[in-house]
C-alpha positions in Angstrom: -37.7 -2.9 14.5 -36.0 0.4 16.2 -34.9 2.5 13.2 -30.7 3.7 13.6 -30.7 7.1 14.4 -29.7 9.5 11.1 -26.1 11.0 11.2 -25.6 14.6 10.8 -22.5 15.4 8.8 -20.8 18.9 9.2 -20.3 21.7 6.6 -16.4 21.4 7.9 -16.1 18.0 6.3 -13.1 18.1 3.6 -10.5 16.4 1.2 -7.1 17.2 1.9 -4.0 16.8 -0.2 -0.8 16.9 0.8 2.5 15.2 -1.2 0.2 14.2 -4.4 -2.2 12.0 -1.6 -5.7 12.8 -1.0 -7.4 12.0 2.2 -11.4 12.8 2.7 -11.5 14.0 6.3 -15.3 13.1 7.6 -17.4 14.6 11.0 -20.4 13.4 11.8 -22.9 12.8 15.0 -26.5 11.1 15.4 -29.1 13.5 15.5 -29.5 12.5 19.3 -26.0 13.0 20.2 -24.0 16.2 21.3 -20.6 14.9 20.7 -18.9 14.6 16.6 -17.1 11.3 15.5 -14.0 12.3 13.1 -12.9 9.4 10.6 -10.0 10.0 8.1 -10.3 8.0 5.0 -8.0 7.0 2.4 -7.8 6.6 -1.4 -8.3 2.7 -1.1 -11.4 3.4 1.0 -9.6 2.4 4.5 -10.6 4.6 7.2 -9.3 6.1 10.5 -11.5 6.7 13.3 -11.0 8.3 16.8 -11.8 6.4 19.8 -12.2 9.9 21.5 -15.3 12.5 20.4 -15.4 16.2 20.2 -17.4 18.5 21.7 -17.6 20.4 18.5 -16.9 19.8 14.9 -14.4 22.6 14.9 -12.5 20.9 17.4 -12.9 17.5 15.3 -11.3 19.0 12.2 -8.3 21.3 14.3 -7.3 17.3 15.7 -7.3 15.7 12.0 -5.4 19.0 10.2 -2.7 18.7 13.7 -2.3 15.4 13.1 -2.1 15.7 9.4 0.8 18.1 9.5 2.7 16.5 12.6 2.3 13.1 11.2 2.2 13.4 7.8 -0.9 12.1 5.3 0.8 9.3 4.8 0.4 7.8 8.1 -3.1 7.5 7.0 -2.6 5.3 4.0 -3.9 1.9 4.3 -0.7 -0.7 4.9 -1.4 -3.8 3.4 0.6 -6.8 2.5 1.3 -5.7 -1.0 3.9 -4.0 -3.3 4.5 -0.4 -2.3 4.7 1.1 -5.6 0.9 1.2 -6.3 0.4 3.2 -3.0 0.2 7.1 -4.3 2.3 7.5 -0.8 5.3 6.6 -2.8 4.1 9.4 -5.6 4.2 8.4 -9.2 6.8 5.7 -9.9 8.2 6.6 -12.9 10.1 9.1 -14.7 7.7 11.7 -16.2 7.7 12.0 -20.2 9.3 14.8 -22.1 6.3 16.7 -22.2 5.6 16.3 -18.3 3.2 14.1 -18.1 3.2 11.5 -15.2 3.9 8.0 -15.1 1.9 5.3 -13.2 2.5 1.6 -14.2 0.6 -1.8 -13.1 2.2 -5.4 -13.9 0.9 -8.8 -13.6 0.8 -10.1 -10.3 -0.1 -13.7 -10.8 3.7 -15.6 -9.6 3.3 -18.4 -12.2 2.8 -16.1 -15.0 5.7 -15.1 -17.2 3.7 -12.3 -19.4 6.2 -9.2 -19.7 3.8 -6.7 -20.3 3.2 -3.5 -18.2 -0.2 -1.4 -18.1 1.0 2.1 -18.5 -1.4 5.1 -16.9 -0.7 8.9 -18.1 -1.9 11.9 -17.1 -1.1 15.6 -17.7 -0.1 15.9 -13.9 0.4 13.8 -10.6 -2.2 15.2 -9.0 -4.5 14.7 -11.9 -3.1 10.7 -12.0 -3.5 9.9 -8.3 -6.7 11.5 -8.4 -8.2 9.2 -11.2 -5.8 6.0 -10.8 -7.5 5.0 -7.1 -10.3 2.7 -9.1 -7.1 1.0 -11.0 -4.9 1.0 -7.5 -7.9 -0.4 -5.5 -8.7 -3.2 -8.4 -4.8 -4.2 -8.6 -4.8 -4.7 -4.4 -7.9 -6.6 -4.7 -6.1 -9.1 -7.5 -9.0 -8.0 -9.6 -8.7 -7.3 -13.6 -7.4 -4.4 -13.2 -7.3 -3.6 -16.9 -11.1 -3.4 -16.5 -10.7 -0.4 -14.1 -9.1 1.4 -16.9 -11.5 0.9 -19.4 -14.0 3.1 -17.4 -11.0 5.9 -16.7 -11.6 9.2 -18.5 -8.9 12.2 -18.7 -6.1 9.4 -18.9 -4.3 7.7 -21.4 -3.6 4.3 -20.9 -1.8 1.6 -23.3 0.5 -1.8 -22.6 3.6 -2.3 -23.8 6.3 -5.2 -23.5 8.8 -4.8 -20.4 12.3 -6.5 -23.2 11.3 -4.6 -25.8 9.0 -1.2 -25.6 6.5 -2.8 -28.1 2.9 -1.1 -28.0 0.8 -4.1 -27.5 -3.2 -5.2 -28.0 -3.6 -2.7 -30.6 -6.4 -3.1 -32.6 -6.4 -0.9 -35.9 -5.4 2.6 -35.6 -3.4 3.7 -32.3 -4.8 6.2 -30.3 -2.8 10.1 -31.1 -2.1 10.5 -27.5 -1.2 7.0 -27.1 1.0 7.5 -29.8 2.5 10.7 -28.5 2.6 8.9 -24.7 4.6 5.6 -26.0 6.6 7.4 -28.7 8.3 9.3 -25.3 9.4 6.1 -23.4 12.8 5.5 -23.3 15.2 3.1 -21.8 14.9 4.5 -18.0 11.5 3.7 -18.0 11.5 0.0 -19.2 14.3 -0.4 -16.6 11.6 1.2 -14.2 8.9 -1.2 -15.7 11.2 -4.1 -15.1 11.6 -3.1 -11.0 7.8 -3.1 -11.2 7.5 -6.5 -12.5 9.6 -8.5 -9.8 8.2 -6.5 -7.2 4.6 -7.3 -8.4 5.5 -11.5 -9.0 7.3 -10.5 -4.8 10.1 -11.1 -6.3 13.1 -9.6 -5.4 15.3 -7.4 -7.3 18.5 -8.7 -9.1 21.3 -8.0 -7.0 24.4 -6.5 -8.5 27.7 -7.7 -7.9 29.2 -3.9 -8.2 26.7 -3.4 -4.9 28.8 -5.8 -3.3 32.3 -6.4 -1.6 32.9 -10.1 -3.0 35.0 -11.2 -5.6 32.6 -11.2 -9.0 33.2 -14.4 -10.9 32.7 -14.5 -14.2 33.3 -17.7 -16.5 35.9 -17.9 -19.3 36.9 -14.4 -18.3 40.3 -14.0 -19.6 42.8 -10.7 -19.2 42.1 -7.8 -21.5 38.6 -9.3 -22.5 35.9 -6.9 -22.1 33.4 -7.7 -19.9 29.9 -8.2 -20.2 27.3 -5.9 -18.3 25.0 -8.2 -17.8 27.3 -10.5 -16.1 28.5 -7.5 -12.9 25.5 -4.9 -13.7 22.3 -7.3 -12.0 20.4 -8.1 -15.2 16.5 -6.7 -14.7 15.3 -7.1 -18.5 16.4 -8.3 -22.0 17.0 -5.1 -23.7 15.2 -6.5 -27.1 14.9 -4.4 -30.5 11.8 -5.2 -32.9 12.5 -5.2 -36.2 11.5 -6.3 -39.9 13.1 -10.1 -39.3 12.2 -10.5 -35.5 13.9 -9.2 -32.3 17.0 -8.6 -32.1 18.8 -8.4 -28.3 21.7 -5.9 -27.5 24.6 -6.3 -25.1 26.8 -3.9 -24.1 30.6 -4.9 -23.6 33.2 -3.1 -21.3 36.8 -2.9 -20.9 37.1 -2.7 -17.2 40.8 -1.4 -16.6 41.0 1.8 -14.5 43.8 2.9 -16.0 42.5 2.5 -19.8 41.5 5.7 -21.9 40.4 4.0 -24.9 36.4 5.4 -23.5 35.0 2.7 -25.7 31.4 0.4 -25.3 31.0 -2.4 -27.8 27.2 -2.9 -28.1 26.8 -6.5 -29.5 23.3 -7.6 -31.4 21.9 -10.8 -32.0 19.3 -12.4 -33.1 19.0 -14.3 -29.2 18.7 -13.4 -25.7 22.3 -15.4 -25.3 25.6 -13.5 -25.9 26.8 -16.6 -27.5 25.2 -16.7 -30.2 26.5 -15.7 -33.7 25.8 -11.8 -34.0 24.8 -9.6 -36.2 27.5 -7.5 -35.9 28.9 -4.9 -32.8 28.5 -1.1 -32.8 31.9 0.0 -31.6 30.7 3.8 -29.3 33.5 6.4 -28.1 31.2 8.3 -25.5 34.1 11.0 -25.4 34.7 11.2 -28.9 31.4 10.4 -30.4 33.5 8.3 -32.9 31.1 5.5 -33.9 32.2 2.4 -35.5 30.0 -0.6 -37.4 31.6 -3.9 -37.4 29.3 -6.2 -39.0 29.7 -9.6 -39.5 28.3 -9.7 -42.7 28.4 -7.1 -45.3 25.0 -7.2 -46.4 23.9 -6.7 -42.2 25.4 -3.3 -42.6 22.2 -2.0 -43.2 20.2 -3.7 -40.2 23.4 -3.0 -38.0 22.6 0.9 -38.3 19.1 0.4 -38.2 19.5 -1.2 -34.9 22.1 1.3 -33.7 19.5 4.1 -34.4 16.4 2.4 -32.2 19.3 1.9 -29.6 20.1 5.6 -30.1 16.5 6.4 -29.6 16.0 4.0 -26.4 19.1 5.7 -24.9 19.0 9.4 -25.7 21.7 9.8 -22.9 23.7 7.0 -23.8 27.2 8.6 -23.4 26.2 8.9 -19.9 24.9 5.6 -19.5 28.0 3.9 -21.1 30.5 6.2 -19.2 28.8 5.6 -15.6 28.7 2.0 -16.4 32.6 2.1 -17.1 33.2 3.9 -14.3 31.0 1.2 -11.9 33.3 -1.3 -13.7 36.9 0.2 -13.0 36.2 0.4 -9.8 35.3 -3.4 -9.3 38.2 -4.0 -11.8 40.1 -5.8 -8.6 37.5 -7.8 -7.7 36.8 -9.4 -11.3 38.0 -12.9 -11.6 37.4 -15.7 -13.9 37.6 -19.5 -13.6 41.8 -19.3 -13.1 40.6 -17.6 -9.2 43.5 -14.7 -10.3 42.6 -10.9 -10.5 42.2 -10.2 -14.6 45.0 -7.3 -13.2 47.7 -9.6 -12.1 48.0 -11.1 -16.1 51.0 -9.8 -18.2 50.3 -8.3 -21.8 54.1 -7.5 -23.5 53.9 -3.8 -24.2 54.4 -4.1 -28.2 51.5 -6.1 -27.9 47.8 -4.9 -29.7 45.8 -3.6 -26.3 43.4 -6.5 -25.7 40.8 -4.1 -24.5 40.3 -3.9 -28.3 41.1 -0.2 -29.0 43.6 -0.8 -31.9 46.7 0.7 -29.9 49.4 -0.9 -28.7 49.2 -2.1 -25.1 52.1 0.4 -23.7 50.1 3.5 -25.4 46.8 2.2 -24.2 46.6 0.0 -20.8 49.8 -0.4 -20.3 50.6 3.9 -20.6 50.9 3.9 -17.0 
């Protein structure tokens, strides 16, 4: 049997980095041959390689750096069939944490499975995280247990939590201290940013909102001066769910979508179900000018869980005056396209100006809505 001739590999062989993605630029000949092969491989393993050879290996690397930096290292990334946000192409996919450490996230993949949990990958830094993630990356492509790539990770911290509601999940005994630190930082951004993942890993697509769109936004048993539910115009990704000592609780944020209404006001409902029409706990009444913060439970002795809840909503949203007042804004700007079942613009009804506002600010309508 003829043995294959040994390949000599050059001293000018490399790993390049460019955008937070590593390439491993290799040259190499057989020990009989005068001409070097050049093969560009990437962080899934999938290689490049040149039809044409070089008559030396300096000649060999001065193509792959040219082509690097005409083309980009992306163009060397292998394109497969697959969700995009587990190629370190696209760079880390979530929102770093307060203390800047980077964010990579894996999600089921399996179509029939409902799970809502999210595998959560840290690191100190995004080159550190694409660096180690590529055994995770690679398992998830391959439809492997990719949880079992993590398990032999070092330099990361890894944990799962639950998409709704930002629970730390499979904990056995004692968490982890920089698990701890890591899931103690995520907010609401990044569960919204765990919820993209998710319907992008069943190949799903995203919910579409009706604010991206031109059409009339229909919303059942809307009735003039009603605030509107988010969920309904917004494109709903996730539940936003709250844990606590009697189960989880669900939050809902309510809007009053008249342009020319000051009142600056969110209602954020709770209740002990997903649905918004079930009996609540009570509502959180929010100026996001003002600050001015109002508990309306509907039961005295909820008080207590009311601002217990407000506080973990508080937490999840550390920006929430921005959230709420961009979330207005999205909605006064639709306000002519909002319609219920009676096919009439919620604008074209008449509210007599002695009236009580019915965007529920306590003022009468012509000092409120009706000012102008």
């Amino acid at each position: 049997m003829e043995e294959e001739p040994e390949l000599i590999n050059s001293a000018l062989e490399r790993q390049v980095t460019q955008d937070g993605l590593t390439v491993n630029i290799y040259i190499y000949r057989g020990e009989t041959e005068d001409n070097w092969l050049l093969e560009i491989e990437d962080h899934l393993g999938g290689s490049t390689v040149w039809d044409d050879r070089f008559p030396t290996e300096q000649a060999a690397l001065d193509e792959a750096l040219k082509v690097i930096d005409e083309d980009g290292i992306e163009s060397f990334t292998v394109k497969e069939d697959l969700p995009t946000f587990v190629d370190p192409q696209m760079g880390h996919f979530a929102d770093p944490l307060e203390d800047g450490s980077v964010l990579w996230a894996f999600t089921c993949t399996a179509p029939d499975c409902d799970c809502r949990d999210v595998l959560v990958v840290t690191a100190p830094s995004r080159d550190e995280l694409l660096e180690r993630v590529g055994p995770i990356a690679g398992a998830w492509a391959r439809r492997e247990v990719y949880r079992d790539a993590v398990k032999q990770l070092e330099g990361v911290t890894s944990f799962s939590v639950d998409i709704d509601s930002g629970a730390l999940l499979e904990v056995d005994g004692d968490v982890a201290p920089d698990v701890q630190r890591a899931w103690e930082q995520l907010n609401g951004v990044h569960l919204d940013q765990f919820a993209e993942l998710w319907h992008l890993g069943k190949g799903a697509e995203l919910p579409v909102s009706p604010l991206d769109s031109t059409e009339p936004i229909h919303i059942e048993g809307l009735q003039s001066g009603v605030r509107v539910l988010w969920d309904d115009v917004g494109g709903l990704l996730r539940s936003d769910c709250y844990e606590d000592t009697d189960g989880g609780v669900y939050a809902h944020e309510y809007y009053c979508p008249a342009p020319r209404c000051d009142c600056d006001e969110v209602m954020v409902d709770f209740a002990d179900d997903e649905s918004e029409d079930i009996d609540s706990i009570g509502a959180v009444c929010f100026n996001f000018t003002s600050g001015k913060t109002t508990f309306e439970p509907s039961r005295p002795a909820e008080r207590q869980r009311l601002g217990e809840l407000w506080q973990l909503f508080c937490q999840r949203y550390p920006n929430k005056a921005e959230r709420f007042r961009a979330r207005r804004r999205n909605l006064a700007a639709a306000f002519d396209r909002i319609v219920g079942l009676q096919e009439k613009p919620i604008a074209s009804t008449k509210v007599p100006r002695n009236a009580i506002c019915p965007c529920g600010s306590g003022k009468k309508y012509k000092k409120c809505c009706g000012r102008n």
